[in-house]
Steps between C-alpha positions, in 0.01 A plus 500: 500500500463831485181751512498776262155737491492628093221699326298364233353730192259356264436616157276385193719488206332342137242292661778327762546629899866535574613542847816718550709525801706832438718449822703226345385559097332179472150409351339240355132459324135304542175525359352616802625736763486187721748329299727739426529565889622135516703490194669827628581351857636172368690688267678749789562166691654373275717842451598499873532086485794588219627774683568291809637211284746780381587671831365810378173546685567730747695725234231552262264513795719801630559678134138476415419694788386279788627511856497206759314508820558184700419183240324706321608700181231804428473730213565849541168715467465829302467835614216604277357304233389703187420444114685762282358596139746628277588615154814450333 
C-alpha cells in the first residue's frame, strides 16, 4: 500500500458535479459535489490499482510531477497560483 496526498477541484458542468484531479488527469462525475468526491477517489484508485498491476506506478508518479518522502508520494505545490484572461 502506498499513501499518495492529491488535490481535488470541483466544478458544476450541465447540471452534473465532476471532480477532477489534475495531478494525474483523472476525473470522474456525481450529482452532488459529495458524490463526485467519491466517484473521483474510486476512480484514481483504481488508476494507481492498474498502475501497480502494471509496474508502472512509481513512473507515472515521478513524470506527473510527484516526489517521494518516506511511504509517502506528495504532489509538488505551485509557486503562485493565478487565473489568466486572454484574447486570441
Amino acid at each position: 500500500m502506498i499513501k499518495l496526498g492529491v488535490h481535488l477541484d470541483i466544478f458544476e458542468e450541465d447540471g452534473q458535479y465532476v471532480g477532477l484531479c489534475q495531478e494525474l488527469g483523472v476525473s470522474s462525475f456525481g450529482d452532488t459535489p459529495d458524490e463526485a468526491e467519491a466517484a473521483t477517489r474510486e476512480a484514481v484508485t483504481l488508476f494507481i490499482e492498474e498502475c501497480q498491476n502494471m509496474g508502472t506506478l512509481e513512473q507515472v508518479l515521478a513524470e506527473s510531477g510527484f516526489y517521494q518522502d518516506g511511504d509517502t508520494w506528495i504532489a509538488r505545490k505551485p509557486v503562485a497560483e493565478k487565473e489568466l484572461e486572454l484574447a486570441v
